[in-house]
N, CA, C and O atoms as a Maestro MAE file, in Angstrom:
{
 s_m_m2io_version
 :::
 2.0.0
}

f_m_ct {
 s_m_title
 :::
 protein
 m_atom[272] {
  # First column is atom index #
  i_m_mmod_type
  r_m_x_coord
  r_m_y_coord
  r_m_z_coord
  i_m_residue_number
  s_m_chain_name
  s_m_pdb_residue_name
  s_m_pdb_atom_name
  i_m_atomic_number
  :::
  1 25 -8.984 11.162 16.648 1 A "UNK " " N  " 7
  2 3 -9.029 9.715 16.491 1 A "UNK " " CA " 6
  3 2 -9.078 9.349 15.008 1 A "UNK " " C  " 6
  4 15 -9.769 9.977 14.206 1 A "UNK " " O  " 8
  5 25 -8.044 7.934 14.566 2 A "UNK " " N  " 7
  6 3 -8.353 7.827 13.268 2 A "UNK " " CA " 6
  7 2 -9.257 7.305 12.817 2 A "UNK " " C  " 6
  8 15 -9.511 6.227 13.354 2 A "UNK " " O  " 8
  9 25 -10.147 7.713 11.717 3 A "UNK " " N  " 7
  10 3 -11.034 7.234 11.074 3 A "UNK " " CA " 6
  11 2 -10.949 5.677 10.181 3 A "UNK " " C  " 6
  12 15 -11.188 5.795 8.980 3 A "UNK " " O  " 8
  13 25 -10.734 4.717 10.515 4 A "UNK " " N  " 7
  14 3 -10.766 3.195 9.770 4 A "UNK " " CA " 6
  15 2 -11.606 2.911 9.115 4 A "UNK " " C  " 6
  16 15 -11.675 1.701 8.902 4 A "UNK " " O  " 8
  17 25 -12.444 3.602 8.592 5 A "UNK " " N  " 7
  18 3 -13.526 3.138 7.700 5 A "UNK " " CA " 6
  19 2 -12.866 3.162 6.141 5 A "UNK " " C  " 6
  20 15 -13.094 2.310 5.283 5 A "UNK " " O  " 8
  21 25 -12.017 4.312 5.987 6 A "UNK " " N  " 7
  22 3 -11.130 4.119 4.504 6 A "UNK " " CA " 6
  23 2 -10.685 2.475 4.530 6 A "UNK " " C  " 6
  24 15 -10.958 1.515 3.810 6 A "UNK " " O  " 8
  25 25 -9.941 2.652 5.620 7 A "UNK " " N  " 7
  26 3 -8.804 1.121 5.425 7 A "UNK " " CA " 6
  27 2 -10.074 -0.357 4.809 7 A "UNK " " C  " 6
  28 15 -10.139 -1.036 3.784 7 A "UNK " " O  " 8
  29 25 -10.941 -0.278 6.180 8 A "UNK " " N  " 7
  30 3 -11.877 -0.900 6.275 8 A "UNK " " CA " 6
  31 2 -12.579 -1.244 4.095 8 A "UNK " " C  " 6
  32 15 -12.624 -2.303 3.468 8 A "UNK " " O  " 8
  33 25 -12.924 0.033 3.704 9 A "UNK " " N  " 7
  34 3 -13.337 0.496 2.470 9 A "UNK " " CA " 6
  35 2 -12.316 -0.332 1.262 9 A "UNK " " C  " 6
  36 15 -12.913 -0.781 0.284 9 A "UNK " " O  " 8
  37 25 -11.219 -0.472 1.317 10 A "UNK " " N  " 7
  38 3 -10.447 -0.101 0.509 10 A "UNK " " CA " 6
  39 2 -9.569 -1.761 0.689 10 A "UNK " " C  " 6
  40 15 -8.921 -2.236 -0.245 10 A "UNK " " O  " 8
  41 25 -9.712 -2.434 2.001 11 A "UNK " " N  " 7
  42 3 -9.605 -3.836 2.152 11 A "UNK " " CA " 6
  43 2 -10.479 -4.449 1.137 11 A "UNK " " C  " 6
  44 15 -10.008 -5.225 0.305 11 A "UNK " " O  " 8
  45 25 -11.785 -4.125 1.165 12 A "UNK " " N  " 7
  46 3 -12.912 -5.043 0.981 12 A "UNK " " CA " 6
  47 2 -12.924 -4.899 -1.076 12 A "UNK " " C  " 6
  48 15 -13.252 -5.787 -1.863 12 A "UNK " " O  " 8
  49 25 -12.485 -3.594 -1.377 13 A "UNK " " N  " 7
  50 3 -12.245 -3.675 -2.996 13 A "UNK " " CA " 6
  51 2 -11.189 -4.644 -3.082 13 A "UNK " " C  " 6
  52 15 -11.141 -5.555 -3.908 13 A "UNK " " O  " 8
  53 25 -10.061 -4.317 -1.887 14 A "UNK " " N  " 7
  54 3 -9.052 -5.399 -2.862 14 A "UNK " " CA " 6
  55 2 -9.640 -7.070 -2.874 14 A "UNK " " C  " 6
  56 15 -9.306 -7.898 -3.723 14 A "UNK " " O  " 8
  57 25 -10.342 -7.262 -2.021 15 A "UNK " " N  " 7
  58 3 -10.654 -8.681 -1.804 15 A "UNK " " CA " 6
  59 2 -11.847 -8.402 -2.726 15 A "UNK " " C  " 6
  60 15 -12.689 -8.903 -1.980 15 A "UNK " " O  " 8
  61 25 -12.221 -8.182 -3.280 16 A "UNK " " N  " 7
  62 3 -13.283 -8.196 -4.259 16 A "UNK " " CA " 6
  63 2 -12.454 -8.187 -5.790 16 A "UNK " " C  " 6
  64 15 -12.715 -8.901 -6.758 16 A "UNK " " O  " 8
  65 25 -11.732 -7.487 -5.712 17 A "UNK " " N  " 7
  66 3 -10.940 -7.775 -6.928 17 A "UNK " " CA " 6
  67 2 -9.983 -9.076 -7.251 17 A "UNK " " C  " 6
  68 15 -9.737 -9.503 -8.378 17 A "UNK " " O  " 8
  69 25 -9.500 -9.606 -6.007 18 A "UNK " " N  " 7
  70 3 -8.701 -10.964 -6.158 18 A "UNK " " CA " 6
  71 2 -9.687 -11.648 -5.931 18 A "UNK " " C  " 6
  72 15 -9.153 -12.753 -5.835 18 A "UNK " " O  " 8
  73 25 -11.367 -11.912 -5.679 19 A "UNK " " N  " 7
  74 3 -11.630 -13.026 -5.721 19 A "UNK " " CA " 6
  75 2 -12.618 -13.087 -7.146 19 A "UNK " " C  " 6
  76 15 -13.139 -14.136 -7.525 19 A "UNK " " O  " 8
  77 25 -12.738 -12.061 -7.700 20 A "UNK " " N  " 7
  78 3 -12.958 -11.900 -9.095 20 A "UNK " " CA " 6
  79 2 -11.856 -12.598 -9.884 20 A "UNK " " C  " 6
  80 15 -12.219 -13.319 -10.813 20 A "UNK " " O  " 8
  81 25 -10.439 -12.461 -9.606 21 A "UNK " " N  " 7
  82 3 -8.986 -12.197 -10.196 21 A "UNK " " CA " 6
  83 2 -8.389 -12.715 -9.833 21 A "UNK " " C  " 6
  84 15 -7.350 -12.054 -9.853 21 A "UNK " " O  " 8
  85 25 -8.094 -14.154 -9.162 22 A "UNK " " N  " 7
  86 3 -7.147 -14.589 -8.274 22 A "UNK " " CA " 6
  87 2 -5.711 -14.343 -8.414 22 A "UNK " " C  " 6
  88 15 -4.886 -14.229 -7.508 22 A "UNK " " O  " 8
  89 25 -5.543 -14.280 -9.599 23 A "UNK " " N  " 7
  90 3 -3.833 -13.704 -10.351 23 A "UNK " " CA " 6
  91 2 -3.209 -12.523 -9.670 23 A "UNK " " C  " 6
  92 15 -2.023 -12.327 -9.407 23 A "UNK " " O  " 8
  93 25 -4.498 -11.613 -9.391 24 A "UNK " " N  " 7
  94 3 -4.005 -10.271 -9.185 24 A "UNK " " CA " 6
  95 2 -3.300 -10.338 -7.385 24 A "UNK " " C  " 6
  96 15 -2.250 -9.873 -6.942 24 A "UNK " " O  " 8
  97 25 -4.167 -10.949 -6.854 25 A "UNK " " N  " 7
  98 3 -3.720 -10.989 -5.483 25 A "UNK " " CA " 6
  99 2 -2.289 -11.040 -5.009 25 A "UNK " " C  " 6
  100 15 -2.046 -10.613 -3.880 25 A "UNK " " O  " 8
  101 25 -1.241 -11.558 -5.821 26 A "UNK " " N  " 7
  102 3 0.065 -11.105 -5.424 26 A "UNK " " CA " 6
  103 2 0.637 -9.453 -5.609 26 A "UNK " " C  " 6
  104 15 1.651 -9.070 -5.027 26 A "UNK " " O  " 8
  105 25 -0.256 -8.479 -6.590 27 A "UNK " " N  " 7
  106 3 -0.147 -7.357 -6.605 27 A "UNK " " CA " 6
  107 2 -0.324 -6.245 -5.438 27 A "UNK " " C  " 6
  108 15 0.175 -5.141 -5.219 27 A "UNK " " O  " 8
  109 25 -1.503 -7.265 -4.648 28 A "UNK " " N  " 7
  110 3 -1.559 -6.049 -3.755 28 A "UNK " " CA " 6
  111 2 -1.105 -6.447 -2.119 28 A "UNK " " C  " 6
  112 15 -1.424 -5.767 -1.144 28 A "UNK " " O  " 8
  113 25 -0.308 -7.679 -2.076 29 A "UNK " " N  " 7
  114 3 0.179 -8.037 -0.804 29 A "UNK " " CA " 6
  115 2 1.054 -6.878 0.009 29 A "UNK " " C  " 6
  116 15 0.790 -6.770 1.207 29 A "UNK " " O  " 8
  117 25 1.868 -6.180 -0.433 30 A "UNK " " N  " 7
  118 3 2.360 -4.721 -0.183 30 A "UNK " " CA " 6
  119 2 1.725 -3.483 0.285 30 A "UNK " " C  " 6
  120 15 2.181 -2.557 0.954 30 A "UNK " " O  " 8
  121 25 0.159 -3.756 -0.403 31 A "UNK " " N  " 7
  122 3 -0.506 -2.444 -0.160 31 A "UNK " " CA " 6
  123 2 -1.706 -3.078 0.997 31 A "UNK " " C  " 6
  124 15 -2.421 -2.361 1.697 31 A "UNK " " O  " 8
  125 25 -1.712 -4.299 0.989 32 A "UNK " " N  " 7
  126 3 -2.419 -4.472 2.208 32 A "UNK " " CA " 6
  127 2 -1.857 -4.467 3.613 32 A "UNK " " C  " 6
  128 15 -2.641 -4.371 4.557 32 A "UNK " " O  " 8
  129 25 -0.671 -4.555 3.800 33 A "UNK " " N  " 7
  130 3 0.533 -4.852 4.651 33 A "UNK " " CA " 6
  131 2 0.671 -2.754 5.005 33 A "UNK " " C  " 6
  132 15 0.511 -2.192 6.089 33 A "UNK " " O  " 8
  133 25 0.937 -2.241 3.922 34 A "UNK " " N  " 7
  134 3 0.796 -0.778 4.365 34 A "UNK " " CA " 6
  135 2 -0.249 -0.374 4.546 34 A "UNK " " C  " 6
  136 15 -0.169 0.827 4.805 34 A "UNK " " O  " 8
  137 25 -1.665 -0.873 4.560 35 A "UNK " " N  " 7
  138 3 -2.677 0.219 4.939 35 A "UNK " " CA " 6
  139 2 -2.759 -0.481 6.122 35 A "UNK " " C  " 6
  140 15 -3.166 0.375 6.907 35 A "UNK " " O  " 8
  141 25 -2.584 -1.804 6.912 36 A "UNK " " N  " 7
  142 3 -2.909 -1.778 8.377 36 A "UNK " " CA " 6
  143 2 -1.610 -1.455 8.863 36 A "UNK " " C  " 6
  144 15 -1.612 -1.653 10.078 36 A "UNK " " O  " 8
  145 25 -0.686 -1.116 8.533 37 A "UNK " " N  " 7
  146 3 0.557 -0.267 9.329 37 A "UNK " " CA " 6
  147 2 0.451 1.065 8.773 37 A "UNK " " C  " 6
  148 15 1.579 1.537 8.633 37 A "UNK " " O  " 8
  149 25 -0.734 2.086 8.293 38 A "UNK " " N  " 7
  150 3 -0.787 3.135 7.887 38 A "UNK " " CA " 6
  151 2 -0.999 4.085 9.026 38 A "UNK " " C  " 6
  152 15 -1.738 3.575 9.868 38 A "UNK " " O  " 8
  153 25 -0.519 5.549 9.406 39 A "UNK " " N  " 7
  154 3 -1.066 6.296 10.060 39 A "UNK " " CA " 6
  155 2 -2.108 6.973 9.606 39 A "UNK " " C  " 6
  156 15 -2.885 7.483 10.413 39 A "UNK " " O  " 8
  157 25 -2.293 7.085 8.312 40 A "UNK " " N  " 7
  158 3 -2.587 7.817 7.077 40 A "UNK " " CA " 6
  159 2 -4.312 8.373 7.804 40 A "UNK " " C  " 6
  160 15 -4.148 7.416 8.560 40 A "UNK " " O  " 8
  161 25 -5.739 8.999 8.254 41 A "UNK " " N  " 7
  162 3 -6.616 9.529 8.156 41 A "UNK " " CA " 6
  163 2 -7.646 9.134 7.189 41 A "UNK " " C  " 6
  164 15 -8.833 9.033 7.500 41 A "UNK " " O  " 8
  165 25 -7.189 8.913 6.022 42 A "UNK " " N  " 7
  166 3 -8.381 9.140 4.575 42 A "UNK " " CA " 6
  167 2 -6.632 8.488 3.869 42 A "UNK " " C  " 6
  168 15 -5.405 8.515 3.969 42 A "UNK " " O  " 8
  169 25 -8.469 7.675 2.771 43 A "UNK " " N  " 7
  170 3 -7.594 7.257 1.270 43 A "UNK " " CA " 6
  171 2 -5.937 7.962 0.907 43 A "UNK " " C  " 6
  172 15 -4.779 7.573 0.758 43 A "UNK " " O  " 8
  173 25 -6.924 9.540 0.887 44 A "UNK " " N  " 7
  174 3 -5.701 10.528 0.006 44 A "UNK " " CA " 6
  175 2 -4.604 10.344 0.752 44 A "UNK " " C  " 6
  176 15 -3.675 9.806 0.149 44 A "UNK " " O  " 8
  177 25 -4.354 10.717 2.264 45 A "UNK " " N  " 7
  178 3 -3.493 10.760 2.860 45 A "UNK " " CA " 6
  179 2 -2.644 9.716 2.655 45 A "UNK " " C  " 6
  180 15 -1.453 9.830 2.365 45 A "UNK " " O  " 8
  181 25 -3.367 8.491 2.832 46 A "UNK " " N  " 7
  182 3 -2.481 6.891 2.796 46 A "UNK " " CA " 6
  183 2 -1.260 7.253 1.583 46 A "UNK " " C  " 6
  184 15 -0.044 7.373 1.731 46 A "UNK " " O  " 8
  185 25 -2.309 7.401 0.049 47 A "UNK " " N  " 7
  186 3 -1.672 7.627 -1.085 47 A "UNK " " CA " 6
  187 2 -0.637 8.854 -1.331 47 A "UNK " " C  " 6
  188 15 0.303 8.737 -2.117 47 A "UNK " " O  " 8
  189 25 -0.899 10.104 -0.556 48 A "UNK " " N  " 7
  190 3 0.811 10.758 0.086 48 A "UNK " " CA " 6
  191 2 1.687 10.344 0.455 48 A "UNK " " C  " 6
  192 15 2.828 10.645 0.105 48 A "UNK " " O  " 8
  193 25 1.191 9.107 1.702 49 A "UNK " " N  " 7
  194 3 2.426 8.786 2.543 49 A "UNK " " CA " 6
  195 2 2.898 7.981 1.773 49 A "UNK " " C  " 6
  196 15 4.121 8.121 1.775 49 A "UNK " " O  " 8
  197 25 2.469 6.919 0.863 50 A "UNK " " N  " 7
  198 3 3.174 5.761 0.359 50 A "UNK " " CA " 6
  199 2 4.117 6.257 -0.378 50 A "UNK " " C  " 6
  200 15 5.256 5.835 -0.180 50 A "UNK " " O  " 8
  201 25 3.860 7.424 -1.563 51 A "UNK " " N  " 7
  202 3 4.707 8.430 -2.153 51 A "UNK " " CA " 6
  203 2 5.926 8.700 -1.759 51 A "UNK " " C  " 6
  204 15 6.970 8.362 -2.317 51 A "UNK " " O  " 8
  205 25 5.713 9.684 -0.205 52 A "UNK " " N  " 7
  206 3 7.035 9.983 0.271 52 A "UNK " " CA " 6
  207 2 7.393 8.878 0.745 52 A "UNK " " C  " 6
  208 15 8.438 9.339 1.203 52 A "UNK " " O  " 8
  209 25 7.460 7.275 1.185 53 A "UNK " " N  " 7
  210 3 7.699 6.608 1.733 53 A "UNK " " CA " 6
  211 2 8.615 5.977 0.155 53 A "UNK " " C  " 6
  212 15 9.672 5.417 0.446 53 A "UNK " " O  " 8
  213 25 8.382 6.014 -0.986 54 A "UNK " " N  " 7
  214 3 8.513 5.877 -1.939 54 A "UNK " " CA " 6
  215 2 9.926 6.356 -2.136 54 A "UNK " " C  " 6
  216 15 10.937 5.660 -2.229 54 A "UNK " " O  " 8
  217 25 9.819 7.655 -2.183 55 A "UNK " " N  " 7
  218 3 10.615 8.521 -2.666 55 A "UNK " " CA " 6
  219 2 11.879 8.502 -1.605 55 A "UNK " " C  " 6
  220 15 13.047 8.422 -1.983 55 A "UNK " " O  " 8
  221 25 11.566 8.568 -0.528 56 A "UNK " " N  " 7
  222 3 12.687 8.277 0.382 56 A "UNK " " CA " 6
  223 2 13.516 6.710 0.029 56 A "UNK " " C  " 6
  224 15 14.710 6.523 -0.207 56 A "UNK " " O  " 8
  225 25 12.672 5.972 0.081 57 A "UNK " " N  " 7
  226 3 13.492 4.741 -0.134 57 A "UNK " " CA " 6
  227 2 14.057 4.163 -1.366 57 A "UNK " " C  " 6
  228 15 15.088 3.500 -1.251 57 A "UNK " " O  " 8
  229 25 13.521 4.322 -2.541 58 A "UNK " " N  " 7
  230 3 13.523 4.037 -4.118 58 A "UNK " " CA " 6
  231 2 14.904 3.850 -4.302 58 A "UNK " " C  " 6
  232 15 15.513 2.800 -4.505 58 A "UNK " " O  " 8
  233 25 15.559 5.665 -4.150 59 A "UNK " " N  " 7
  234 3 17.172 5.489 -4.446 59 A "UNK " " CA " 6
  235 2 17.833 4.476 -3.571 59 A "UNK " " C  " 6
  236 15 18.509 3.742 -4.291 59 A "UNK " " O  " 8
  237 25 17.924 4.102 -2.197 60 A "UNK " " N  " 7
  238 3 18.613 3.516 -1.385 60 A "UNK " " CA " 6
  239 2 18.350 1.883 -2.380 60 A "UNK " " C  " 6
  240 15 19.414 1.369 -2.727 60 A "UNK " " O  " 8
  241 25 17.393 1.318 -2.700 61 A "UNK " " N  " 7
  242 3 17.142 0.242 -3.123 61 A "UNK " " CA " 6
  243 2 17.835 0.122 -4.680 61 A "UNK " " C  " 6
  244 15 18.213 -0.996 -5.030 61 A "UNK " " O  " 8
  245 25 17.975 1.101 -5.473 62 A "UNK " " N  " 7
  246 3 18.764 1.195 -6.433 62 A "UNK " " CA " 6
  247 2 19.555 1.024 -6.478 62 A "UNK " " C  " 6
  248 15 19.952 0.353 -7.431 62 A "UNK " " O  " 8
  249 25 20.434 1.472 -5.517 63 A "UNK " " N  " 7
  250 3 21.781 2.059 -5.250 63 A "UNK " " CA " 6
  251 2 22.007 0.763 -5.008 63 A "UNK " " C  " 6
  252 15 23.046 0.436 -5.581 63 A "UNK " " O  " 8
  253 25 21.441 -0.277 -4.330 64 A "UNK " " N  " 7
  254 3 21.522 -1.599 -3.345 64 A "UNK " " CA " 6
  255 2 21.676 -2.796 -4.550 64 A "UNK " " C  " 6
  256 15 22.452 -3.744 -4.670 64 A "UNK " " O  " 8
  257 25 20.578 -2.294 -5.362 65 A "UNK " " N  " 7
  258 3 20.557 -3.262 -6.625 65 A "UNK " " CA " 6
  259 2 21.588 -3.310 -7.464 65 A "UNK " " C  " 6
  260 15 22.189 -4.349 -7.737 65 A "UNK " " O  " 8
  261 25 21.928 -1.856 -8.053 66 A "UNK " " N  " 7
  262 3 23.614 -1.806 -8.683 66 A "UNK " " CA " 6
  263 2 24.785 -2.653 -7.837 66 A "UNK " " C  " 6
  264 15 25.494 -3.499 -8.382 66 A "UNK " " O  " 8
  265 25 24.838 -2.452 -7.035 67 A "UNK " " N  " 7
  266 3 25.680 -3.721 -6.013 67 A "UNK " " CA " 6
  267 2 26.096 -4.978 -6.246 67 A "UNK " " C  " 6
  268 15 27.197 -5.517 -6.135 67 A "UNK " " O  " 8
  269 25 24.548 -5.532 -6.743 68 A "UNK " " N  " 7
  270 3 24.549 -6.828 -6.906 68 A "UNK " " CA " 6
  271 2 24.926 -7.652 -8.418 68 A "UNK " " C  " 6
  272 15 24.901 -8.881 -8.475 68 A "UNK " " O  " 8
  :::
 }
 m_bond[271] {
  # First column is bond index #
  i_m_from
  i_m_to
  i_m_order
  :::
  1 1 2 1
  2 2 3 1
  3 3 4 2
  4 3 5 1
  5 5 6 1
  6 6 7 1
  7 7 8 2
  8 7 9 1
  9 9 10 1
  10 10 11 1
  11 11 12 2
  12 11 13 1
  13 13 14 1
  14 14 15 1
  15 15 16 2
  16 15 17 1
  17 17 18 1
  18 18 19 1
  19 19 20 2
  20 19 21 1
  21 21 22 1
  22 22 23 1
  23 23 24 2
  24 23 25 1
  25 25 26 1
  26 26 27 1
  27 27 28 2
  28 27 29 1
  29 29 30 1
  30 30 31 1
  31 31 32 2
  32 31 33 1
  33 33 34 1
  34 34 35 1
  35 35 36 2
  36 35 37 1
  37 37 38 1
  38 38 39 1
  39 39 40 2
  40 39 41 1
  41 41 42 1
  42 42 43 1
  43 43 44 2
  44 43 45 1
  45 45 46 1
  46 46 47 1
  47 47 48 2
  48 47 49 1
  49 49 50 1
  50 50 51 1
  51 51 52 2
  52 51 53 1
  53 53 54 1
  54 54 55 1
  55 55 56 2
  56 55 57 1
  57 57 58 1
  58 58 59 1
  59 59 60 2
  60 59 61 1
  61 61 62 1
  62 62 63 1
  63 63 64 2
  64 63 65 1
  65 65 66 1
  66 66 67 1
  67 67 68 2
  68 67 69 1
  69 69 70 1
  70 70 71 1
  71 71 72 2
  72 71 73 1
  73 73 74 1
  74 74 75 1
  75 75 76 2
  76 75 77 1
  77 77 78 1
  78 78 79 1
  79 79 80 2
  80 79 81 1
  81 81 82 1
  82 82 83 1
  83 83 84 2
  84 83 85 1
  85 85 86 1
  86 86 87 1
  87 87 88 2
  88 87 89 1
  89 89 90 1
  90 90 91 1
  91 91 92 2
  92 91 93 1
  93 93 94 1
  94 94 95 1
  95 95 96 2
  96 95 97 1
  97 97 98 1
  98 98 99 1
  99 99 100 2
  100 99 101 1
  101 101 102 1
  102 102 103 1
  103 103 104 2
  104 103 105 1
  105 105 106 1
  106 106 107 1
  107 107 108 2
  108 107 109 1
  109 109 110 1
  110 110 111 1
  111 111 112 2
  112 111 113 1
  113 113 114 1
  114 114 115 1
  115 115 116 2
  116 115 117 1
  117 117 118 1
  118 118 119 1
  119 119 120 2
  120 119 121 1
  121 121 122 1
  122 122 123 1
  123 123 124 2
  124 123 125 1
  125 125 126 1
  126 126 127 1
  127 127 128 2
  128 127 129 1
  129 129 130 1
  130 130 131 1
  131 131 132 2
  132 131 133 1
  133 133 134 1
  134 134 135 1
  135 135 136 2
  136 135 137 1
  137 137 138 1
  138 138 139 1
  139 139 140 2
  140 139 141 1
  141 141 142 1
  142 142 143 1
  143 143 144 2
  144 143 145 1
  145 145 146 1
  146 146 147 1
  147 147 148 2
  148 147 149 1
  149 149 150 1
  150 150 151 1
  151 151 152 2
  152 151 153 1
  153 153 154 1
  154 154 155 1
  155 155 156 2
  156 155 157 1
  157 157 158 1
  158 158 159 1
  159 159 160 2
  160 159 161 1
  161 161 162 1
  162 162 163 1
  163 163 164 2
  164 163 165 1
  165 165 166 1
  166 166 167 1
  167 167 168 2
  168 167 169 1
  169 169 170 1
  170 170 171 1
  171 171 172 2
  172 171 173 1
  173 173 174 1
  174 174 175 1
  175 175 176 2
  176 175 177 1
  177 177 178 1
  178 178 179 1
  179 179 180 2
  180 179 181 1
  181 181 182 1
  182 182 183 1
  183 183 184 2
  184 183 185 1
  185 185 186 1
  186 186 187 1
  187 187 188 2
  188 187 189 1
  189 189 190 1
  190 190 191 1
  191 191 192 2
  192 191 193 1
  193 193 194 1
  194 194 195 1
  195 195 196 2
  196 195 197 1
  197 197 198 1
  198 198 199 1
  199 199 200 2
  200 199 201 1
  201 201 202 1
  202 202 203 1
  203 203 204 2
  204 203 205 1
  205 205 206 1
  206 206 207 1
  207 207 208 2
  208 207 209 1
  209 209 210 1
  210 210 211 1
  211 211 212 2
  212 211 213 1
  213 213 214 1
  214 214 215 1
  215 215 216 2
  216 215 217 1
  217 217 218 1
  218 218 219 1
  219 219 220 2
  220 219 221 1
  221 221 222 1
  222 222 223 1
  223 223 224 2
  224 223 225 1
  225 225 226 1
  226 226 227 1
  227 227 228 2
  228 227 229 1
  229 229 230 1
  230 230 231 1
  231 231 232 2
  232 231 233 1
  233 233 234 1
  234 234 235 1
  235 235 236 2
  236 235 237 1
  237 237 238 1
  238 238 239 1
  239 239 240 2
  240 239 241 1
  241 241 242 1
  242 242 243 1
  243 243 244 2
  244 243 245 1
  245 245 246 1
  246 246 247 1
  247 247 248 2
  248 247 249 1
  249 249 250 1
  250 250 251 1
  251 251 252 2
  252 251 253 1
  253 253 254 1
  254 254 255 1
  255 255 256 2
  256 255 257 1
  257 257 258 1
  258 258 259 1
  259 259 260 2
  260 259 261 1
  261 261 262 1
  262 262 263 1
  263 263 264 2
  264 263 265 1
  265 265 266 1
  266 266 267 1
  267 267 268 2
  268 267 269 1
  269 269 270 1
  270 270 271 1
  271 271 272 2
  :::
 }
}
């Protein structure tokens, strides 16, 4: 069973940091959106998957951008 206490953990910094920061809060709309669609176990894991999730897609979006 997965453990949600990371996600849980790691919500509550970012909302502690945008309500310190309100500016910043468009920075992490992406990474809040991937940790409740994460399969990820623990922090570390999340921060693997986003990587290869990264790395798989990066070029396709490049490639997409030269296009335009």
């Amino acid at each position: 069973m997965k453990d949600k206490n990371w996600q849980d953990k790691r919500i509550n910094q970012i909302n502690k940091m945008c309500k310190s920061r309100s500016a910043v809060a468009e920075n992490f709309i992406e990474e809040v959106y991937s940790i409740y669609e994460s399969k990820a176990d623990s922090y570390e894991s999340f921060k693997q998957e986003q990587e290869e999730k990264k790395a798989k897609y990066m070029p396709q979006l490049i490639k997409e951008w030269r296009k335009l």
